[in-house]
PDB file of N, H, CA, C and O in Angstrom:
ATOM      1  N   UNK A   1      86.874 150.613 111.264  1.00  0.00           N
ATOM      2  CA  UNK A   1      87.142 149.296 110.708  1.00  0.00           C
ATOM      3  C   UNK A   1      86.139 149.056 109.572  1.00  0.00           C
ATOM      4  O   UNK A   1      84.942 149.018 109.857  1.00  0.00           O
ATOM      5  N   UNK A   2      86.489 148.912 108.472  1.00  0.00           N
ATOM      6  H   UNK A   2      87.461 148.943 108.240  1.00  0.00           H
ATOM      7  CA  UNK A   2      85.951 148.517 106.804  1.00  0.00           C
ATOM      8  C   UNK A   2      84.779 147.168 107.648  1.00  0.00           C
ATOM      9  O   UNK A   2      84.864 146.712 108.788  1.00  0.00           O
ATOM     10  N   UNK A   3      83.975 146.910 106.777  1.00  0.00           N
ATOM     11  H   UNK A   3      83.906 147.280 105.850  1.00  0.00           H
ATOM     12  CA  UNK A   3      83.358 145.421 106.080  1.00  0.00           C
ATOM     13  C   UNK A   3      84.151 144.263 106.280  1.00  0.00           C
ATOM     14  O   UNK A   3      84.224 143.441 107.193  1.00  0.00           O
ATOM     15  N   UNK A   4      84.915 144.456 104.838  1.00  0.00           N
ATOM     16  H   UNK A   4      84.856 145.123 104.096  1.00  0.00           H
ATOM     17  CA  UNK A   4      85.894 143.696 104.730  1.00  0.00           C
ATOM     18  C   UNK A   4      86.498 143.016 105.956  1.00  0.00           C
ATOM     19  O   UNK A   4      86.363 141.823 106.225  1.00  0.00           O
ATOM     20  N   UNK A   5      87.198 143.941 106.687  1.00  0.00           N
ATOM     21  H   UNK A   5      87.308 144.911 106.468  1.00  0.00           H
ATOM     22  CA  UNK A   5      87.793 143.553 108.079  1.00  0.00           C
ATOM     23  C   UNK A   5      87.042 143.276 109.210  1.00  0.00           C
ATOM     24  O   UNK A   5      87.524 142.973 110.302  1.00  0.00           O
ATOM     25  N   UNK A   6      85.765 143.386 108.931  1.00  0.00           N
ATOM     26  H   UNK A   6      85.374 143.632 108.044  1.00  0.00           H
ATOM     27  CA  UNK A   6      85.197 143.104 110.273  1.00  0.00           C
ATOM     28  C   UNK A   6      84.649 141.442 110.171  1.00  0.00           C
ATOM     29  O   UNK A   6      84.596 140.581 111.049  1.00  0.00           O
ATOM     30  N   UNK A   7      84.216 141.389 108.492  1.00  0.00           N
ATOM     31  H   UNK A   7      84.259 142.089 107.779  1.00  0.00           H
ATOM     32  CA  UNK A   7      84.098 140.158 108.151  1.00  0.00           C
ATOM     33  C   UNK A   7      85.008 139.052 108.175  1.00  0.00           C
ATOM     34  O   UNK A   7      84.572 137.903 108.245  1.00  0.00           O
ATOM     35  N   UNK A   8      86.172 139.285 108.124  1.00  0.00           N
ATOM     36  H   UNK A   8      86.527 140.218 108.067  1.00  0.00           H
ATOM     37  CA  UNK A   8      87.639 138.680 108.110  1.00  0.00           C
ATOM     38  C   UNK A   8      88.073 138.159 109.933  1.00  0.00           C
ATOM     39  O   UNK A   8      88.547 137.074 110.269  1.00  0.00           O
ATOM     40  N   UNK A   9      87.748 139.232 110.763  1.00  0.00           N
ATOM     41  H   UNK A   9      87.363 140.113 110.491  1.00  0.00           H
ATOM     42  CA  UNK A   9      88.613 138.690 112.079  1.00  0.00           C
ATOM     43  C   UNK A   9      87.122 137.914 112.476  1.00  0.00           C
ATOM     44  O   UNK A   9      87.145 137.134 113.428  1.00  0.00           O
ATOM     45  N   UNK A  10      85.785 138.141 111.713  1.00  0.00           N
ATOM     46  H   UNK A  10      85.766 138.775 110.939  1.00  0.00           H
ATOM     47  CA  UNK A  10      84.956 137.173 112.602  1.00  0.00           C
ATOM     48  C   UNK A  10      85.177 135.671 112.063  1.00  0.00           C
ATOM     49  O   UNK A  10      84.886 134.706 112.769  1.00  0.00           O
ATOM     50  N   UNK A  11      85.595 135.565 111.043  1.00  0.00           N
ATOM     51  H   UNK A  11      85.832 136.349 110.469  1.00  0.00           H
ATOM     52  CA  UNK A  11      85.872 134.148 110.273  1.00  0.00           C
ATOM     53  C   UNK A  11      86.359 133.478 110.822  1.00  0.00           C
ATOM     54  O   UNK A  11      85.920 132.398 111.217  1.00  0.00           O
ATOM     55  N   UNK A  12      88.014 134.199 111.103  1.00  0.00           N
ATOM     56  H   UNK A  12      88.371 135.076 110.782  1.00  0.00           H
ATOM     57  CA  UNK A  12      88.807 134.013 111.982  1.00  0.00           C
ATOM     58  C   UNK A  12      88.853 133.502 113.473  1.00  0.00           C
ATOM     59  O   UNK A  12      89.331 132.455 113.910  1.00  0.00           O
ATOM     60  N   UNK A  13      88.269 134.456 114.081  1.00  0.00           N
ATOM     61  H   UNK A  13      87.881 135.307 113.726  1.00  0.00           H
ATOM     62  CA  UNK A  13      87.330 133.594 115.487  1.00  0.00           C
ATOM     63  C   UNK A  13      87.008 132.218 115.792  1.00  0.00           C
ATOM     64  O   UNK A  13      87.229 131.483 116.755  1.00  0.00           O
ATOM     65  N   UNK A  14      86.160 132.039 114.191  1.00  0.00           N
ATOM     66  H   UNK A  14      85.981 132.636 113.410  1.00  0.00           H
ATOM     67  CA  UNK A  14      84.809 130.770 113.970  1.00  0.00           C
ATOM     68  C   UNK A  14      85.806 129.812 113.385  1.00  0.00           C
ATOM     69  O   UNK A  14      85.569 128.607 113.299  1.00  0.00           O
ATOM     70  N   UNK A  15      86.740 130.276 113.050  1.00  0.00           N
ATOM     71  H   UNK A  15      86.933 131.254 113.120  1.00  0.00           H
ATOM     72  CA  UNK A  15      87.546 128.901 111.853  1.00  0.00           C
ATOM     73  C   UNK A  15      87.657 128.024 112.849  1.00  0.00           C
ATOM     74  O   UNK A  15      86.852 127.102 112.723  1.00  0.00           O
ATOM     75  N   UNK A  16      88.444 127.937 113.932  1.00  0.00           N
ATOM     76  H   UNK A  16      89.099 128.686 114.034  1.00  0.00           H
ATOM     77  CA  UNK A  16      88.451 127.084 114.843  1.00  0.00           C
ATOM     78  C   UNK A  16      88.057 125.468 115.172  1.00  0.00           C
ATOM     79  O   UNK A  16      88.497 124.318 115.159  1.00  0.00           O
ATOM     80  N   UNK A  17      86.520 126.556 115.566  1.00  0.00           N
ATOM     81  H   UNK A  17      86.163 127.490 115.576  1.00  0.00           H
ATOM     82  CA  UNK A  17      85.486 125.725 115.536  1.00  0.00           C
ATOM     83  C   UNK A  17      84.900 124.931 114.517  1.00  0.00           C
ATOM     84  O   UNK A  17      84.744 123.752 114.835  1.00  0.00           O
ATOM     85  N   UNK A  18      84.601 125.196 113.589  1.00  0.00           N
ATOM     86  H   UNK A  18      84.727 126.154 113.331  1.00  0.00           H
ATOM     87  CA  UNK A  18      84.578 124.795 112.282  1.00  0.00           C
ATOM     88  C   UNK A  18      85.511 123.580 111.929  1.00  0.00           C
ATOM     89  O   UNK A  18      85.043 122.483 111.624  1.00  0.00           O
ATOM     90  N   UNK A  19      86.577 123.788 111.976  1.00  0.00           N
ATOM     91  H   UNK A  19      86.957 124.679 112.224  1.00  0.00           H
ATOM     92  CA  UNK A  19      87.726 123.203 111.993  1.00  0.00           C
ATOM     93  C   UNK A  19      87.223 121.865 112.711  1.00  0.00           C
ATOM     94  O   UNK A  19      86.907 120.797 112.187  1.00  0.00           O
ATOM     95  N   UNK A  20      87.237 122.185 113.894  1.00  0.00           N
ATOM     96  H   UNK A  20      87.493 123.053 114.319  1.00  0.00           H
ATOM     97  CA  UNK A  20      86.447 120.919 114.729  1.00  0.00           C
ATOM     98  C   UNK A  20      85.665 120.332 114.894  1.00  0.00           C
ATOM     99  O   UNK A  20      85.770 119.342 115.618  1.00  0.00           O
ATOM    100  N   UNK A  21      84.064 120.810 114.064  1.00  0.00           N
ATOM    101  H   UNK A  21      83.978 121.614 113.476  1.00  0.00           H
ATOM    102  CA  UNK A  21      82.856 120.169 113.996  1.00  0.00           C
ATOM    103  C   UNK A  21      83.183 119.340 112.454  1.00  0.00           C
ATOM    104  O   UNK A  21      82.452 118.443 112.035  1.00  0.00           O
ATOM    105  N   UNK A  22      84.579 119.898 111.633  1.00  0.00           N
ATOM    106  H   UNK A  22      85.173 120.627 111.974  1.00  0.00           H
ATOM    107  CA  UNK A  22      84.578 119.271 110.618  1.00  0.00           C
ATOM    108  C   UNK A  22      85.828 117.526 110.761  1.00  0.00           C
ATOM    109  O   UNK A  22      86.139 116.714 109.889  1.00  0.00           O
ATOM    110  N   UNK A  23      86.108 117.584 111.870  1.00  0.00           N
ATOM    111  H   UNK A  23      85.856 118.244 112.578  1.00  0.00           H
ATOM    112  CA  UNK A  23      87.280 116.916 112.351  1.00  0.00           C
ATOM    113  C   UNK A  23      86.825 115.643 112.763  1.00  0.00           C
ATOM    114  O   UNK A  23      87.303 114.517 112.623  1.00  0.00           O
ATOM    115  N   UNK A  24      85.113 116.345 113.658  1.00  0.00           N
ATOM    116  H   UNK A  24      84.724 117.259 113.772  1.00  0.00           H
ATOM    117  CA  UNK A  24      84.063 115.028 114.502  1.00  0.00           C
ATOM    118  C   UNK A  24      83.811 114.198 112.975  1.00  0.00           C
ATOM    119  O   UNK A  24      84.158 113.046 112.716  1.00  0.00           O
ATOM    120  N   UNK A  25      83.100 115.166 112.075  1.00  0.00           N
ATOM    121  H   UNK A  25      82.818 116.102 112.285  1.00  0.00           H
ATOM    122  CA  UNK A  25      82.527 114.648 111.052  1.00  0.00           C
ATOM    123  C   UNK A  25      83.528 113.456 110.544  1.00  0.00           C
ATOM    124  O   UNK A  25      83.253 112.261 110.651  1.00  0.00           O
ATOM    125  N   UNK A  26      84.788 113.998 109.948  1.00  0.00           N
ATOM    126  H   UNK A  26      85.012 114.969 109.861  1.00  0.00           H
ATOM    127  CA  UNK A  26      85.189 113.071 109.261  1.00  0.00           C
ATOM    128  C   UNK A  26      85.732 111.871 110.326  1.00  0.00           C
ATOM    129  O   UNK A  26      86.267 110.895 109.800  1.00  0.00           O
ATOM    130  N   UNK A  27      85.637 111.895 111.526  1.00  0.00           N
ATOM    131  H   UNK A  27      85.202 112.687 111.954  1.00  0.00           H
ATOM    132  CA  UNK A  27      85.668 110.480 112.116  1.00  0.00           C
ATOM    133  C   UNK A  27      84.392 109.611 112.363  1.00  0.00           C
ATOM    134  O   UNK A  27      84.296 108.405 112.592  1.00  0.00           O
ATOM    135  N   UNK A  28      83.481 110.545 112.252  1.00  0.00           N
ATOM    136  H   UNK A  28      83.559 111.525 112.066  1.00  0.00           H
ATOM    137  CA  UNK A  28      82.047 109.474 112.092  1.00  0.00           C
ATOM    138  C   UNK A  28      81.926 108.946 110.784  1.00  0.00           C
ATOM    139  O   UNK A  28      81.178 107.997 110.547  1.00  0.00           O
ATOM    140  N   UNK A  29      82.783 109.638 109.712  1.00  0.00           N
ATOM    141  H   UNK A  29      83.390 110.409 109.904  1.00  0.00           H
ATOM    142  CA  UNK A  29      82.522 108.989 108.404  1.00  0.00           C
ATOM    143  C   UNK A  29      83.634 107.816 108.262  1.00  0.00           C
ATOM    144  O   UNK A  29      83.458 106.960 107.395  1.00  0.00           O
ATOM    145  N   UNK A  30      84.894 107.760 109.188  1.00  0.00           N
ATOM    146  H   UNK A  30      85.036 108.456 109.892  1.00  0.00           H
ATOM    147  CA  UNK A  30      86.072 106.855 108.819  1.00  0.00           C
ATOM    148  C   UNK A  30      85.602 105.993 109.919  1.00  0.00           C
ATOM    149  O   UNK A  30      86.186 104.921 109.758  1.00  0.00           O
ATOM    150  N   UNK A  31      84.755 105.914 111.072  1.00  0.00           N
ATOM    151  H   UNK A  31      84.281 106.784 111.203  1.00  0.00           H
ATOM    152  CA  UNK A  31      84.337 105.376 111.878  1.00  0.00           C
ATOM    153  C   UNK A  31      83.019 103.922 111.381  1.00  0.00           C
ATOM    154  O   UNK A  31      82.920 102.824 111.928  1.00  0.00           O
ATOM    155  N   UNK A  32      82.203 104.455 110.229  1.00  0.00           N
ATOM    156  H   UNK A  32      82.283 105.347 109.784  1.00  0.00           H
ATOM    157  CA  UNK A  32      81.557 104.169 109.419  1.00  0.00           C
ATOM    158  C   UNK A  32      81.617 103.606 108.581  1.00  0.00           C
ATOM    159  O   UNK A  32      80.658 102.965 108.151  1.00  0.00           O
ATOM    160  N   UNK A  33      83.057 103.642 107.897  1.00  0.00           N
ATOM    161  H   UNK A  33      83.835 104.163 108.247  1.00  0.00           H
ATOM    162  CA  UNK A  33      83.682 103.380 106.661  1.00  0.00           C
ATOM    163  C   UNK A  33      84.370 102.121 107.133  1.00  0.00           C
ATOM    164  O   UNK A  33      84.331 101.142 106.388  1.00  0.00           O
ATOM    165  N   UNK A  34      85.087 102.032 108.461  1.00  0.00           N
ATOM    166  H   UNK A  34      85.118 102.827 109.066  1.00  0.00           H
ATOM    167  CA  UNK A  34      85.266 100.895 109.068  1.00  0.00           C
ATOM    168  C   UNK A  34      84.575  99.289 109.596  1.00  0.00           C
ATOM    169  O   UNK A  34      84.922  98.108 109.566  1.00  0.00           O
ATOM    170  N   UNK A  35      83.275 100.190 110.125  1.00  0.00           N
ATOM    171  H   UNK A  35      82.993 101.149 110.149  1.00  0.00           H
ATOM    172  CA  UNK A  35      82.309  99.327 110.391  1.00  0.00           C
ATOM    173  C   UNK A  35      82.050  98.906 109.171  1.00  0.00           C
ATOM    174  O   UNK A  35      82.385  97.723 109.216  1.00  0.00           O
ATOM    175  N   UNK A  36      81.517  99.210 107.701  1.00  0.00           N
ATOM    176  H   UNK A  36      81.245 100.172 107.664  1.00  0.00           H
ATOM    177  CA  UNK A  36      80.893  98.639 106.423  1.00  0.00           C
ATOM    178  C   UNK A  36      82.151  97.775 105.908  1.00  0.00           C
ATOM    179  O   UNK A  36      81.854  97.019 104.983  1.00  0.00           O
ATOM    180  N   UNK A  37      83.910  97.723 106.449  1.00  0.00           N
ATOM    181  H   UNK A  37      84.150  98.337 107.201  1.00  0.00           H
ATOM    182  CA  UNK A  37      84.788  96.937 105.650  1.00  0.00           C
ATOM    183  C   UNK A  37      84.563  95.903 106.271  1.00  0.00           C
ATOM    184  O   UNK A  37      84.470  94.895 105.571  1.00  0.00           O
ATOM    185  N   UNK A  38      84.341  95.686 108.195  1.00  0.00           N
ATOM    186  H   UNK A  38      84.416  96.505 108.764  1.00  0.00           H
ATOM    187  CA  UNK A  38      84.432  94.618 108.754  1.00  0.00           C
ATOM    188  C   UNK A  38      82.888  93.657 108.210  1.00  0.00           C
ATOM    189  O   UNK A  38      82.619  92.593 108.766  1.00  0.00           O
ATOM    190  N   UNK A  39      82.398  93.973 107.587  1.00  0.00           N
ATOM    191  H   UNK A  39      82.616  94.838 107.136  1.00  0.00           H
ATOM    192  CA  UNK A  39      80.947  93.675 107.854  1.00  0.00           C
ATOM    193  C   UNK A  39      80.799  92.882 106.140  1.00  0.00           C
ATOM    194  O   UNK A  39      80.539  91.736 105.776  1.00  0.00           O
ATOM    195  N   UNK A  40      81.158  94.334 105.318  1.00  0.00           N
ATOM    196  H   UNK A  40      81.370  95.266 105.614  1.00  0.00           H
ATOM    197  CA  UNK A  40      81.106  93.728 103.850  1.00  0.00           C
ATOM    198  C   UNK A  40      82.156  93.401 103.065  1.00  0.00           C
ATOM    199  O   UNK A  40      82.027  92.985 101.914  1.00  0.00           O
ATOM    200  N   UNK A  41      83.209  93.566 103.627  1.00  0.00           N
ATOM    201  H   UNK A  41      83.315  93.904 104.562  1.00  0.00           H
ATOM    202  CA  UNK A  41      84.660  93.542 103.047  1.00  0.00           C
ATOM    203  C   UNK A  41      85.743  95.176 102.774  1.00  0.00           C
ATOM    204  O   UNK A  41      86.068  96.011 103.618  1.00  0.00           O
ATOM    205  N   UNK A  42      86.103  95.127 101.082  1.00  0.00           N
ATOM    206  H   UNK A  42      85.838  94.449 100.396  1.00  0.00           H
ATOM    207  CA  UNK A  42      86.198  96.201 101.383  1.00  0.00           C
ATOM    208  C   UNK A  42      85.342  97.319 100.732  1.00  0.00           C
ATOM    209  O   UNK A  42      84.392  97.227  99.956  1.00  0.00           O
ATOM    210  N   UNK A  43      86.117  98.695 101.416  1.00  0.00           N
ATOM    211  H   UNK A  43      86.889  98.770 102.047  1.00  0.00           H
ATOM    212  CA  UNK A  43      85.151 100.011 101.267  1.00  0.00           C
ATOM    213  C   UNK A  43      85.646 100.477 100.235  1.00  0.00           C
ATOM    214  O   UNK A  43      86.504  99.917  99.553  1.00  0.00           O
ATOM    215  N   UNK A  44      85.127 101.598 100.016  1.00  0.00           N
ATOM    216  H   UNK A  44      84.430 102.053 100.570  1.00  0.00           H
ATOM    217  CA  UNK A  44      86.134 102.848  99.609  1.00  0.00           C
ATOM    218  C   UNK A  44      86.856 103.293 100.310  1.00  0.00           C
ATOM    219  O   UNK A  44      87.785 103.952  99.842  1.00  0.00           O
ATOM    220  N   UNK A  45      86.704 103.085 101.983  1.00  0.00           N
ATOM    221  H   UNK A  45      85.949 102.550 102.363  1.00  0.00           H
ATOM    222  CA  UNK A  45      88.242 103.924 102.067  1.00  0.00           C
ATOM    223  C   UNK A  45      89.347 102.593 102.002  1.00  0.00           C
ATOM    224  O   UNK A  45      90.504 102.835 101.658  1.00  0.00           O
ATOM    225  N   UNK A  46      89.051 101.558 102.254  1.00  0.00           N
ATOM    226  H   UNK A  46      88.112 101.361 102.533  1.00  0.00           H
ATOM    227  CA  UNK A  46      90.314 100.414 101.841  1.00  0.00           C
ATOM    228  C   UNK A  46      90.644 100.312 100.733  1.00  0.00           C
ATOM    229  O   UNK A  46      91.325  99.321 100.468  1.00  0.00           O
ATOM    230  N   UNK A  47      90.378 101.077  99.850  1.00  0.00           N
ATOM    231  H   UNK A  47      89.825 101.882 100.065  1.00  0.00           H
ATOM    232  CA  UNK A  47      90.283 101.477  97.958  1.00  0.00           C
ATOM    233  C   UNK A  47      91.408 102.567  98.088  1.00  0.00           C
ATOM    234  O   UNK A  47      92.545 102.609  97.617  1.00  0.00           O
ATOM    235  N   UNK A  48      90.740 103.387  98.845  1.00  0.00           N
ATOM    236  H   UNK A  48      89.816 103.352  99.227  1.00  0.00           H
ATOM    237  CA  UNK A  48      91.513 104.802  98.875  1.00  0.00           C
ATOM    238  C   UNK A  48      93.046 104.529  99.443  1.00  0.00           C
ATOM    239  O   UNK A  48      94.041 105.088  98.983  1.00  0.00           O
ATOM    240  N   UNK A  49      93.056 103.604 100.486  1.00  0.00           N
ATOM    241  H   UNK A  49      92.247 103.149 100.860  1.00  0.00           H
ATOM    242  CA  UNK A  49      93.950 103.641 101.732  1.00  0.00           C
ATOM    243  C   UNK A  49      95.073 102.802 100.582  1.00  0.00           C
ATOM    244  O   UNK A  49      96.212 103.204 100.342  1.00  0.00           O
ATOM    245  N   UNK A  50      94.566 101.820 100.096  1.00  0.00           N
ATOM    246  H   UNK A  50      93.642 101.493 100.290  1.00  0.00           H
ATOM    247  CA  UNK A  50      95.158 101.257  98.849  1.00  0.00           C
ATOM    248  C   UNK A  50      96.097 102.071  98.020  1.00  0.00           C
ATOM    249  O   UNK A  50      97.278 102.245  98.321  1.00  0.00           O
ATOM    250  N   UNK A  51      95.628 102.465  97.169  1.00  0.00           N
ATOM    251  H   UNK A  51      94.669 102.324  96.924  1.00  0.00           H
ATOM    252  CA  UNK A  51      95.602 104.105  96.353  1.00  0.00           C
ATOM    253  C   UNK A  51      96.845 104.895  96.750  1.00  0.00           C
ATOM    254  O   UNK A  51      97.823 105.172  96.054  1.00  0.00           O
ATOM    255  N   UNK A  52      96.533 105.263  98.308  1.00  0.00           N
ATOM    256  H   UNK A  52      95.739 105.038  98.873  1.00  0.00           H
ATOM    257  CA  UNK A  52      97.358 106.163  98.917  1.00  0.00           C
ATOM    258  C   UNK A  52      99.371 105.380  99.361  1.00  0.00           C
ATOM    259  O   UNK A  52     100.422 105.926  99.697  1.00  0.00           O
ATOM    260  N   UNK A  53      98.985 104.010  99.109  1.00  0.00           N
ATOM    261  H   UNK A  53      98.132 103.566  98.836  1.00  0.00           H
ATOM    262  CA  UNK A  53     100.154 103.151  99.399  1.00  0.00           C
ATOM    263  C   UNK A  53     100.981 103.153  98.561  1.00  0.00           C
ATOM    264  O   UNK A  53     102.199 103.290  98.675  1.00  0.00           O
ATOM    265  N   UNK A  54      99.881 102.882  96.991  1.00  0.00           N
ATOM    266  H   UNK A  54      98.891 102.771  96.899  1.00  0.00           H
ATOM    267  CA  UNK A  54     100.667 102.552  95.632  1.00  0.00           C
ATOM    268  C   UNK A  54     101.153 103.986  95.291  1.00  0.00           C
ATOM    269  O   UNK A  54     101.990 104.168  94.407  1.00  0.00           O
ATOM    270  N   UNK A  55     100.652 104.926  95.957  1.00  0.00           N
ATOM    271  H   UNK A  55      99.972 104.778  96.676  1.00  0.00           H
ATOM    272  CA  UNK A  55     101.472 106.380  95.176  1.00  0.00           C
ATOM    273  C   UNK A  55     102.613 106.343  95.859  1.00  0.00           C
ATOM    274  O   UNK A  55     103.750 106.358  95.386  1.00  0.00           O
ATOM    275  N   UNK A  56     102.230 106.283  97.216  1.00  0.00           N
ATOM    276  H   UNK A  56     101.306 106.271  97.600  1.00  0.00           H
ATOM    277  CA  UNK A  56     103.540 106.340  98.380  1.00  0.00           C
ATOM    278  C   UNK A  56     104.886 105.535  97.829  1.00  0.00           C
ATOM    279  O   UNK A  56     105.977 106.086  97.686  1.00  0.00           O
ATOM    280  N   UNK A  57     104.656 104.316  97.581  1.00  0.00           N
ATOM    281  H   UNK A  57     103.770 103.868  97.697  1.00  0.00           H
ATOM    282  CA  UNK A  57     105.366 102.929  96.668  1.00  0.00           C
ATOM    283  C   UNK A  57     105.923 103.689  95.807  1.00  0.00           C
ATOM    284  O   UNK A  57     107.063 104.150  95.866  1.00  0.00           O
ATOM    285  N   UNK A  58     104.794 103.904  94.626  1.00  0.00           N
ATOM    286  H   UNK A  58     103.868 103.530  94.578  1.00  0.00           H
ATOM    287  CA  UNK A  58     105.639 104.892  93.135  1.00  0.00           C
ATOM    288  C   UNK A  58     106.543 106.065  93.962  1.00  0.00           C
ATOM    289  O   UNK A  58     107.760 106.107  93.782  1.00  0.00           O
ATOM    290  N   UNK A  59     105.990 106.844  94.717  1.00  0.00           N
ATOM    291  H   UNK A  59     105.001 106.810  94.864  1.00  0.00           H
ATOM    292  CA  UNK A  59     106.930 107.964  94.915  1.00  0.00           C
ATOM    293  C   UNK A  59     108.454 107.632  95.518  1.00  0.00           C
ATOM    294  O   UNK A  59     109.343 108.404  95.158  1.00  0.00           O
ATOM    295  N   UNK A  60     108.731 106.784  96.208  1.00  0.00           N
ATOM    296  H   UNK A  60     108.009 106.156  96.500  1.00  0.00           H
ATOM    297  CA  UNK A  60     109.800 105.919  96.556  1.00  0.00           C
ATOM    298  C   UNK A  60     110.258 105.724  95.840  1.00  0.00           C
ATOM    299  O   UNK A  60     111.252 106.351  95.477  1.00  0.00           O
ATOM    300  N   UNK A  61     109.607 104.421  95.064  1.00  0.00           N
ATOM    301  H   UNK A  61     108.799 103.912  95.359  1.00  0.00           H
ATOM    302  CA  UNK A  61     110.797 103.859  93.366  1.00  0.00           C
ATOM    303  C   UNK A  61     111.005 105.201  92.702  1.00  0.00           C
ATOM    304  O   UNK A  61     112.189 105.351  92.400  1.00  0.00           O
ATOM    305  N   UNK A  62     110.307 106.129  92.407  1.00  0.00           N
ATOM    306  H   UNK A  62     109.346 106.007  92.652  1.00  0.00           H
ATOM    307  CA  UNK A  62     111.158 106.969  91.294  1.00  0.00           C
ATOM    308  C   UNK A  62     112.510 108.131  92.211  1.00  0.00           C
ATOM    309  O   UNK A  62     113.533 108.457  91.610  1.00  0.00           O
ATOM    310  N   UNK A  63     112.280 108.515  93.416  1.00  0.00           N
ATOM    311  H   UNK A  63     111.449 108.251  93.905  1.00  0.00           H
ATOM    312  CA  UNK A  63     113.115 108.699  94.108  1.00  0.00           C
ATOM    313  C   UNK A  63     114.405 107.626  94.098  1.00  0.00           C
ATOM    314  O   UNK A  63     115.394 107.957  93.445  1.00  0.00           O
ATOM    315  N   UNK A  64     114.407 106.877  94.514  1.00  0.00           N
ATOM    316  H   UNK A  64     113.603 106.608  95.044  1.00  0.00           H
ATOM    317  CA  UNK A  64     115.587 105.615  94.562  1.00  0.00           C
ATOM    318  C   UNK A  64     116.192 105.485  92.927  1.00  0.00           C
ATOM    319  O   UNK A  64     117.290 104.990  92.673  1.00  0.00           O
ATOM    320  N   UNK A  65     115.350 105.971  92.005  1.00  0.00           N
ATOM    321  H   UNK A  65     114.458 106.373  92.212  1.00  0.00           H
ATOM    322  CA  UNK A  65     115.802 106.054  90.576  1.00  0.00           C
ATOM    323  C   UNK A  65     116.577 107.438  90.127  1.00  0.00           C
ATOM    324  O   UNK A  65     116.975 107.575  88.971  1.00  0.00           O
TER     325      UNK A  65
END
């Protein structure tokens, strides 16, 4: 078995996990992001979440067009 391949199925293994310590993360950050809207109004992610509506919106109207 090459380098290459030995480096590849161990990635593979670890992605997983990874996957999941990156999954905790981004709920301590949307967890966070929550607490600072109730507290100061809004965040960036009520910016973002915004954002993500008005594309959703546009992508609709030009579909229906």
């Amino acid at each position: 078995m090459t380098n290459i391949e030995m480096n590849a199925m161990h990635s593979i293994v670890y992605l997983p996990k990874a996957i999941e310590e990156m999954t905790k993360q981004l709920a301590r950050i949307a967890d966070t992001l929550a607490k600072m809207e109730e507290k100061d109004g809004p965040t960036i992610g009520q910016i973002v979440r915004d954002a993500l509506e008005k594309g959703e919106e546009r992508k609709t109207n030009e579909q229906v067009l």
